[in-house]
N, C-alpha and C positions, 0 to 999 in steps of 0.2 A: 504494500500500500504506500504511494508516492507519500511525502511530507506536506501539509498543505505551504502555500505560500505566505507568508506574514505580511498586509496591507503596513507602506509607511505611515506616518503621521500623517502627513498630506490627505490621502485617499481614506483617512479614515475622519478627517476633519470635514472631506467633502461630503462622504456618506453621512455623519450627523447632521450636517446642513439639508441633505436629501428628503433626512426621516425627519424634521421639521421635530424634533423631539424639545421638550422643556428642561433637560436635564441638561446636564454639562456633558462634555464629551469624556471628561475625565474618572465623571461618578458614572456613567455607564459601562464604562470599561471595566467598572468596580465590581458593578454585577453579575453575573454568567451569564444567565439569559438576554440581558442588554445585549454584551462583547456578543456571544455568538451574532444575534444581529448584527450590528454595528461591520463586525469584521468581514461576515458574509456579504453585505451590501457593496462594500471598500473593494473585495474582490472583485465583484463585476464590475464595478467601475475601472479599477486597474485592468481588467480583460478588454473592455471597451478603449483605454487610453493608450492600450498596448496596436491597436490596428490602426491607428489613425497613424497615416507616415507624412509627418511634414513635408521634408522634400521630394515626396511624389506631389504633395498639392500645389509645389510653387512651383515644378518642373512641368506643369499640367500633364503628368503621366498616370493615364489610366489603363488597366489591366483589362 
């Protein structure tokens, strides 16, 4: 079984921006059922921020 990936600070700041939560990002992380959220979300976001290639967009090269 792979290792999962650990979302940086970045993608997990932008995930609690996502979930519109009241809590902090820091007291969520505190609690388990928060983090698993919080971190699952971070991941898709990092899988999303991982296919977007800049310099295909300013080369206008499309596949």
């Amino acid at each position: 079984m792979p290792a999962r990936i650990q979302p940086d600070r970045a993608a997990l700041e932008i995930a609690h921006r996502m979930l519109f939560s009241t809590l902090s990002l820091d007291e969520m992380l505190m609690h388990p059922a928060h983090k698993l959220i919080v971190e699952t979300v971070a991941r898709r976001h990092m899988q999303r921020r991982e296919r977007l290639d800049v310099k295909k967009l300013q080369a206008n090269d499309r596949d």
